[in-house]
C-alpha positions as CSV (number, residue, x, y, z in Angstrom):
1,X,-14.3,-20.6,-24.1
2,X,-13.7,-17.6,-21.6
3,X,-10.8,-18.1,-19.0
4,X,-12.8,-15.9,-15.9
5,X,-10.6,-12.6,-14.7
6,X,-9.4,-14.4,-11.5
7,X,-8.6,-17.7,-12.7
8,X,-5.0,-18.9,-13.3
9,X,-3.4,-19.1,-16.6
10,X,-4.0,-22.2,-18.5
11,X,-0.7,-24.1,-18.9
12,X,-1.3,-24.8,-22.6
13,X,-2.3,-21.5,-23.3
14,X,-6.1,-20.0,-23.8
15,X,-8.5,-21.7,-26.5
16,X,-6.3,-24.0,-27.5
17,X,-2.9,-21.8,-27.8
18,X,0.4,-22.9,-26.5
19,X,2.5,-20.5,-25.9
20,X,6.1,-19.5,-24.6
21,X,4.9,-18.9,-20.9
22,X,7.1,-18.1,-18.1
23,X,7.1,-21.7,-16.1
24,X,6.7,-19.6,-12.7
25,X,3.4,-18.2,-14.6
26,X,1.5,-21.3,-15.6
27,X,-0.6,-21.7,-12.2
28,X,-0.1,-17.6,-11.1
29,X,-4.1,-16.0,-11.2
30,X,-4.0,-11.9,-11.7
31,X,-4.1,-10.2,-8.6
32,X,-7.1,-8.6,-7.4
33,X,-9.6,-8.1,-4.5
34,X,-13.5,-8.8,-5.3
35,X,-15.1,-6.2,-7.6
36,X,-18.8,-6.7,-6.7
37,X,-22.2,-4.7,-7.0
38,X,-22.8,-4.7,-3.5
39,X,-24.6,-1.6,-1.4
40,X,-21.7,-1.2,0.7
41,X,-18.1,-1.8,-0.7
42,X,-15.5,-1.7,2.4
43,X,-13.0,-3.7,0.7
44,X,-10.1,-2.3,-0.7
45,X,-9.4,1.2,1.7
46,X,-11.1,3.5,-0.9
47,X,-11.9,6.7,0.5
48,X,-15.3,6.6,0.7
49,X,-16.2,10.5,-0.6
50,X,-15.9,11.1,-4.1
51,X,-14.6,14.5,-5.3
52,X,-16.4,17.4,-4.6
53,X,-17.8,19.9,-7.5
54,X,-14.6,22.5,-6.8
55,X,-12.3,19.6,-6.8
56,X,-13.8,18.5,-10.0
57,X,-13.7,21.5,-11.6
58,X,-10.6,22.4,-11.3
59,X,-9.2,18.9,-12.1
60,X,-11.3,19.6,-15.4
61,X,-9.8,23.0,-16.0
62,X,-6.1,21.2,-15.5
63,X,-7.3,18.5,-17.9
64,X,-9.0,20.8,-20.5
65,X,-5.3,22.6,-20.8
66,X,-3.4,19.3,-21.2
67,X,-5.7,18.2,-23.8
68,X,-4.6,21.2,-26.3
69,X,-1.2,19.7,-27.1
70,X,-2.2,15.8,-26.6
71,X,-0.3,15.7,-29.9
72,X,2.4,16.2,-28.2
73,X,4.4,13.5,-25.9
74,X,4.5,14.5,-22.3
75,X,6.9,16.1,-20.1
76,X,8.3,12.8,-19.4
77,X,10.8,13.9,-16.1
78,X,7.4,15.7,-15.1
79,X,9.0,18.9,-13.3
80,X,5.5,21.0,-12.6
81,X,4.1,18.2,-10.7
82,X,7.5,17.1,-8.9
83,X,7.3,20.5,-7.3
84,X,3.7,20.1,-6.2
85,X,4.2,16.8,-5.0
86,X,7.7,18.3,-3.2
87,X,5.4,21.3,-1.8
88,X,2.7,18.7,-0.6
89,X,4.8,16.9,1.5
90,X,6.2,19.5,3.2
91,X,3.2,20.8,4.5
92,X,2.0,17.1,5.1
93,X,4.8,16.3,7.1
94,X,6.7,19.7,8.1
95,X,10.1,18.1,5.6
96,X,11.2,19.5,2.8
97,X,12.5,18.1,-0.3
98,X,13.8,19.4,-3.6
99,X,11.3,18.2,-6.7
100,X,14.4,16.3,-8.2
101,X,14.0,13.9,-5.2
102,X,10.6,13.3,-6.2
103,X,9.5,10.2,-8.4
104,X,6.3,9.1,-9.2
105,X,3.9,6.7,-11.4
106,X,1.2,4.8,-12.3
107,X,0.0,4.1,-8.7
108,X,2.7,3.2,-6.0
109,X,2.7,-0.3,-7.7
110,X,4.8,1.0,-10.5
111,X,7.0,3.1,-8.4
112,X,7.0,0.0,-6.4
113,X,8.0,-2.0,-10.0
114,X,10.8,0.7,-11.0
115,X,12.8,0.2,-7.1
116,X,12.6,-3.6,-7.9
117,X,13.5,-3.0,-11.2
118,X,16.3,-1.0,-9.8
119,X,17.7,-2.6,-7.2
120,X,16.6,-6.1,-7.5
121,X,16.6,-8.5,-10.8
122,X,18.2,-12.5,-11.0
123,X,20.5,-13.0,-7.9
124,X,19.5,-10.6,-5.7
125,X,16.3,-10.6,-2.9
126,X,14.0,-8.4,-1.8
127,X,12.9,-9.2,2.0
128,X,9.6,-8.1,3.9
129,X,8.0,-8.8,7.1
130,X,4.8,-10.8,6.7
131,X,1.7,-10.6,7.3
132,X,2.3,-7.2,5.1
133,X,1.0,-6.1,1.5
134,X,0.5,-9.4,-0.7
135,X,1.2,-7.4,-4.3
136,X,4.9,-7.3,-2.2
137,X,5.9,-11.2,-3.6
138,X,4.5,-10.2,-7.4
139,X,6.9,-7.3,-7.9
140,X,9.8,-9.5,-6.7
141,X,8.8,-12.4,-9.2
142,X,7.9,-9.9,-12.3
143,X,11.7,-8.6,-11.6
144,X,12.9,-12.1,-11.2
145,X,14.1,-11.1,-7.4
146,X,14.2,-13.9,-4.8
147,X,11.5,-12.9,-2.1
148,X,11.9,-13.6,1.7
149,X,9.5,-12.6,4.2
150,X,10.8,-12.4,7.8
151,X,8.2,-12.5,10.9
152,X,5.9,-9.8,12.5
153,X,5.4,-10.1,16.4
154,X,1.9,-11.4,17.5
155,X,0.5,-7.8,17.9
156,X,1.9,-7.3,14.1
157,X,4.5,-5.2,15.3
158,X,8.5,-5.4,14.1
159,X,10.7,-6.9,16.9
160,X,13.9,-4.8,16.0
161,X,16.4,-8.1,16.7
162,X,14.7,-10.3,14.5
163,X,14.7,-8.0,11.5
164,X,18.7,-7.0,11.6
165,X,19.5,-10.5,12.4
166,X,17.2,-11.4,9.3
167,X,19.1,-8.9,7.3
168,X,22.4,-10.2,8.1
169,X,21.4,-13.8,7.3
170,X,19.5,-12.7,3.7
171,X,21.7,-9.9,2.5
172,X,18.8,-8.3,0.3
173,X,19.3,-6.0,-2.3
174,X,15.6,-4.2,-1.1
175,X,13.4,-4.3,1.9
176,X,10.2,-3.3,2.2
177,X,8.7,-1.8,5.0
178,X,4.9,-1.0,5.1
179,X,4.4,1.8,7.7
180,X,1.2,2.0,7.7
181,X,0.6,-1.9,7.6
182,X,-1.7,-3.1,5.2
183,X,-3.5,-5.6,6.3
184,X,-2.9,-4.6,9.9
185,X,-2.7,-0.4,10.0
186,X,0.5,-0.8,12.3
187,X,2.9,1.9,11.9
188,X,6.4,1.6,12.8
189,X,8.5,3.7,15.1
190,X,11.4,5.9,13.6
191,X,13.4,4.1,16.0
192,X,12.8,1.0,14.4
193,X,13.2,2.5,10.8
194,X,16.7,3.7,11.9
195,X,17.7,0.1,13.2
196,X,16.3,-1.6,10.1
197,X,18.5,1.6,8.1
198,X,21.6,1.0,9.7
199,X,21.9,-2.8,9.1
200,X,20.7,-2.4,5.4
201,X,23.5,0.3,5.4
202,X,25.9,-2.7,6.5
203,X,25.3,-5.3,4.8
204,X,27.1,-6.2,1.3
205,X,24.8,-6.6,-1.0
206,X,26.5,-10.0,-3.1
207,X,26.5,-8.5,-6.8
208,X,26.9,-4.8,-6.1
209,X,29.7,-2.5,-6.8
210,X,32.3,-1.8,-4.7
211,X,33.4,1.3,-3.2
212,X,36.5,2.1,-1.1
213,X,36.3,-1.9,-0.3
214,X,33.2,-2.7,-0.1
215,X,30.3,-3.1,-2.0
216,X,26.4,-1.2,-1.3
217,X,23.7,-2.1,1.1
218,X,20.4,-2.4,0.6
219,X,17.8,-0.2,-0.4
220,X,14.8,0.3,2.5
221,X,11.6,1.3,1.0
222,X,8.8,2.7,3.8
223,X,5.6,2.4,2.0
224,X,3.4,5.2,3.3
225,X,0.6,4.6,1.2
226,X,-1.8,5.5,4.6
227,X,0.5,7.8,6.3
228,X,-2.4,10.6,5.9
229,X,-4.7,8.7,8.0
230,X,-2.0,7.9,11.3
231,X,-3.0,9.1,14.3
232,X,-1.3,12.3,15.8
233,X,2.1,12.1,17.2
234,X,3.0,9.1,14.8
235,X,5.8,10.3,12.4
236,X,6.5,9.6,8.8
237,X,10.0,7.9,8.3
238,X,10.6,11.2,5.4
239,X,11.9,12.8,9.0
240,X,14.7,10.1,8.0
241,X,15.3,10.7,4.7
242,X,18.2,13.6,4.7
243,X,20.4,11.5,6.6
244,X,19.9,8.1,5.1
245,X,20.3,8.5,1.4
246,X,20.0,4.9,0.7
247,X,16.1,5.2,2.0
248,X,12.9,5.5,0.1
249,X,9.1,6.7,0.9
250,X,6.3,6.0,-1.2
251,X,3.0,7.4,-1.4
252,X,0.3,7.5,-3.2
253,X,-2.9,9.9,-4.1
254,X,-5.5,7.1,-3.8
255,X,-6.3,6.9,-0.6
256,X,-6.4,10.3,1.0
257,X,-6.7,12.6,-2.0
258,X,-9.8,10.1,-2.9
259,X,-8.4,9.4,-6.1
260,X,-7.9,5.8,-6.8
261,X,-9.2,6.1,-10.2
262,X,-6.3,8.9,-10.7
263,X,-3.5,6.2,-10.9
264,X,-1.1,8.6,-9.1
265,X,1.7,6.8,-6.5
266,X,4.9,8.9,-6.0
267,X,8.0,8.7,-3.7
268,X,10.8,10.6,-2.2
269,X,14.3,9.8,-1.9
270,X,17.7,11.0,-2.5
271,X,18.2,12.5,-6.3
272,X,21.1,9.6,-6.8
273,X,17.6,6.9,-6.3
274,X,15.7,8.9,-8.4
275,X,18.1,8.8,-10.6
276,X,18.2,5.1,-11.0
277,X,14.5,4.7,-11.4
278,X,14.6,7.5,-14.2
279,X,16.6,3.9,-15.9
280,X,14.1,1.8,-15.4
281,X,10.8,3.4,-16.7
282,X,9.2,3.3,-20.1
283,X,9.4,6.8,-22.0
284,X,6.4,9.0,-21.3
285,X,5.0,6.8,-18.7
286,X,2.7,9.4,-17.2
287,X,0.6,10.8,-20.0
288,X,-0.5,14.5,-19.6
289,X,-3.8,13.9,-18.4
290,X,-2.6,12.2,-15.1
291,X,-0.1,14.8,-14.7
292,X,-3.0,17.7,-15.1
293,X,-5.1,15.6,-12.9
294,X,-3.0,15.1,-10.3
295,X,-2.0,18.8,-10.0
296,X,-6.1,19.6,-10.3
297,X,-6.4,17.5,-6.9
298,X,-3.3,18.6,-5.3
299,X,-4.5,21.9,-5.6
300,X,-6.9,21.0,-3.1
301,X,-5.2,19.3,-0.8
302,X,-6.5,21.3,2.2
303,X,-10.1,20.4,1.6
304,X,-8.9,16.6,1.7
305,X,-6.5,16.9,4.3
306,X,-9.7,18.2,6.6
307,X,-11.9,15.0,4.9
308,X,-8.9,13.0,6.2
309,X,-9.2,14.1,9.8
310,X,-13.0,13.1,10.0
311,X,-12.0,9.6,8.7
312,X,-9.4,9.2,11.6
313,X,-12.4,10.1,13.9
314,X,-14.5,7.3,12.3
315,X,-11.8,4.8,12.2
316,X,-10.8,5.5,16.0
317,X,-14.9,5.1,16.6
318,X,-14.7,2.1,14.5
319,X,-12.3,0.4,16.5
320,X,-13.6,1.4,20.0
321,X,-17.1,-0.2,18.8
322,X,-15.3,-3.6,17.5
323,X,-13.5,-4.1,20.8
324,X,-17.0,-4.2,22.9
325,X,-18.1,-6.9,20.9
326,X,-18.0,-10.6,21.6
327,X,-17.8,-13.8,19.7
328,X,-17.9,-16.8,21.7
329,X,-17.9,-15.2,24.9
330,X,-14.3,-13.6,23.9
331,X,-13.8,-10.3,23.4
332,X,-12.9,-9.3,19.4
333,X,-9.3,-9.0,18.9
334,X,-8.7,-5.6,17.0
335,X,-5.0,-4.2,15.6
336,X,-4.3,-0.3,16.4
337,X,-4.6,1.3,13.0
338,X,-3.1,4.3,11.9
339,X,-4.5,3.6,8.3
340,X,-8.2,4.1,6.8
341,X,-9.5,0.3,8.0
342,X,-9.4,-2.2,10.5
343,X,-8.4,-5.9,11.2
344,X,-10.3,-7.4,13.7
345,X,-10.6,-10.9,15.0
346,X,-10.6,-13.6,15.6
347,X,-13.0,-16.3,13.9
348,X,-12.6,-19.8,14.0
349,X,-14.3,-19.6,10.2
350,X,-13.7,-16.2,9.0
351,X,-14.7,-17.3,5.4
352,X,-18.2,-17.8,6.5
353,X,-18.6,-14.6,8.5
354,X,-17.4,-12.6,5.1
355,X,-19.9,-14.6,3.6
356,X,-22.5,-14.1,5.9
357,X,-21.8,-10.1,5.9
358,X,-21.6,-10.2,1.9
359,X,-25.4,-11.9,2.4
360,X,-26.1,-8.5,4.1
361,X,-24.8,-6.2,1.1
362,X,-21.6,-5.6,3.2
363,X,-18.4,-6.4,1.1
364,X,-15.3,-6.5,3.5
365,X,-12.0,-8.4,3.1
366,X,-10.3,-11.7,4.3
367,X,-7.2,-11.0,4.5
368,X,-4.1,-10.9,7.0
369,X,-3.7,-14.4,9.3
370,X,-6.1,-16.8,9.5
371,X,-9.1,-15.8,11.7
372,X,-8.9,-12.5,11.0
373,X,-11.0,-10.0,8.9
374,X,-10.2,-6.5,7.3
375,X,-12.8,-3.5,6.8
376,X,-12.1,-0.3,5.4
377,X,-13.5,2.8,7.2
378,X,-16.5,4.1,5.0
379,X,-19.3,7.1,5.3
380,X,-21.2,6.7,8.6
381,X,-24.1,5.2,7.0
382,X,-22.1,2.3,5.4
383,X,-20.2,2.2,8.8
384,X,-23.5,2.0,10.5
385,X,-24.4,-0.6,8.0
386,X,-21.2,-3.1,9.1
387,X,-22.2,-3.0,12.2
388,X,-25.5,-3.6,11.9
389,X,-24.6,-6.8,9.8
390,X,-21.6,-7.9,11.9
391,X,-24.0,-7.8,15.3
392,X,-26.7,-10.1,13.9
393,X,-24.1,-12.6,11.8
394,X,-22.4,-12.6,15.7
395,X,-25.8,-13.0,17.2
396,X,-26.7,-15.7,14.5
397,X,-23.7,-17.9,15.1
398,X,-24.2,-21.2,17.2
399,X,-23.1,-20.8,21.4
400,X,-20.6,-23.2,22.0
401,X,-21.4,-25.8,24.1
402,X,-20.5,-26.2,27.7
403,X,-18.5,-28.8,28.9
404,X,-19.6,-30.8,31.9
């Protein structure tokens, strides 16, 4: 007997096992979106180009040099590409940081991992503001940190009173702030980044160590895993970072650099965070290949950074093209986005619209509140394709009828 890839774990264990399982495990399935042979995959905010020939190349070259002393461990503190990722984001977002206050990892889920391993752990809690990332919850139960969500406004943004006075009641060790949004591509003011700062700055986090009389705040992670893709004039929250040393901004190399198969998230912070999450990982945790890899496609960064600006064109088109459409006579609801897809809505049976676009070869994602449906912005043929599918599944779906 097979147990299938999505299913949840067996409370007595597979064929026939019993084993010592974490209770909070027993009914948990692995996380993951749909991985299906479809003809157009707008799923899971891939960037839809793959590399080019120089980009390949020249992650090849980087690779081909790191493979000569593979018998050798790693640089495990990674100093070479710290500074890239350092000189990156300065010309990304016009601040500077110093490579010491760079970490990074397998994919901003294990940076994500190390600041929960970090900050949170048994007695403490890690608060968000839903509907936000769902991976969010797992990292606070694989830490054993108590998870609390606050509430997002109707149009998905952050109502400033509600978060501090959530943050006064919970007293969380962490709080994670998506910016960005995923599922909804809002982005969040600095002005609300600073108010959410200054009341993680104030509260007392229960178990932590005093200092001059009282003990730390919390830690605020902005995860900026789509800041490439916001629209001009939107800022990053690494504007905040020299005066708030308790705050953290993650990216990643996934989305914009087209590199999801690279497994390359990062963050910057102050040196004293980066510090701490130097604790937490595993020796060697980015083998030499990633390393070479990632400095192959950083060395490109201008060619992406140009691919980037096309898929903000597409995305803005995108959501201009959903907003004329209809569904029962009612205009489609559609989120701003600043990220590389779009939620859109809403359905009174969104399951059977994904189903119904999946019956065209179009793979999308339902996700976010109920009703409503994510796509991620792909090539303008597979864009072309979604709407294509999306106007005759809305031009296939029973009118209403009128009452008398």
């Amino acid at each position: 007997m097979t147990t299938p890839l999505s299913a949840p774990v067996p409370a007595g264990g597979v064929d026939g096992a019993r084993l010592p399982l974490r209770p909070e495990l027993a009914d948990e399935a692995p996380y993951g979106a749909p991985q299906l042979d479809v003809p157009v995959a707008l799923n899971v905010n891939e960037n839809p180009y793959a590399p080019s020939e120089e980009v390949v190349t020249t992650i090849s070259r980087y690779v081909a040099e790191a493979t000569r002393g593979l018998n050798r461990y790693p640089d495990r503190d990674f100093a070479d590409l710290r500074s890239d990722l350092a000189d990156y984001l300065a010309l990304e977002s016009g601040v500077r940081v110093a490579p010491e206050q760079v970490w990074a990892a397998n994919g901003s889920n294990e940076v994500m991992l190390h600041l929960l391993q970090a900050f949170g752990g048994p007695g403490r809690t890690a608060l968000s503001f839903a509907p936000t990332y769902s991976m969010y919850p797992e990292y606070a139960r694989d830490t054993h940190t108590r998870w609390v969500t606050g509430r997002r406004a109707t149009d998905f943004t952050l109502d400033v009173d509600h978060a501090v006075a959530t943050i006064e009641e919970v007293r969380p060790s962490v709080i994670l702030l998506a910016s960005p949004n995923n599922p909804t591509g809002t982005a969040l003011p600095l002005a609300t980044v600073e108010a959410v700062l200054d009341a993680a700055a104030r509260v007392e986090v229960p178990d932590a160590p005093e200092h001059d009389g009282r003990r730390a705040g919390a830690v605020v992670v902005v995860d900026e895993a789509y800041a490439e893709f916001r629209r001009p004039g939107t800022p990053s929250a690494l504007e905040l970072l020299a005066a708030h040393p308790h705050l953290a901004v993650s990216r990643t190399m996934s989305k914009a650099f087209g590199a999801a198969g690279l497994r390359l998230g990062y963050l910057a912070a102050s040196s004293a965070l980066v510090d701490a999450l130097r604790v937490v990982r595993l020796p060697y945790h980015l083998s030499a290949v990633t390393q070479a890899a990632a400095r192959g496609a950083l060395a490109h960064h201008a060619e992406l950074r140009a691919q980037v600006r096309d898929l903000r064109d597409d995305r803005d088109a995108l959501v201009a093209w959903l907003r004329a459409q209809t569904v029962d006579g009612r205009p489609l609801q559609v989120a701003d986005s600043d990220a590389n897809f779009v939620l859109f809505g809403t359905f009174g049976d969104r399951h059977a619209v994904w189903q119904q676009l999946l019956d065209r070869g179009v793979l999308i994602r339902e996700t976010g509140p109920d009703g409503w449906l994510r796509v991620s912005v792909g090539t303008p043929a597979e864009n072309a394709a979604f709407r294509d599918a999306l106007t005759e599944v809305v031009a296939a779906a029973p009118t209403p009828e009128k009452e008398d």
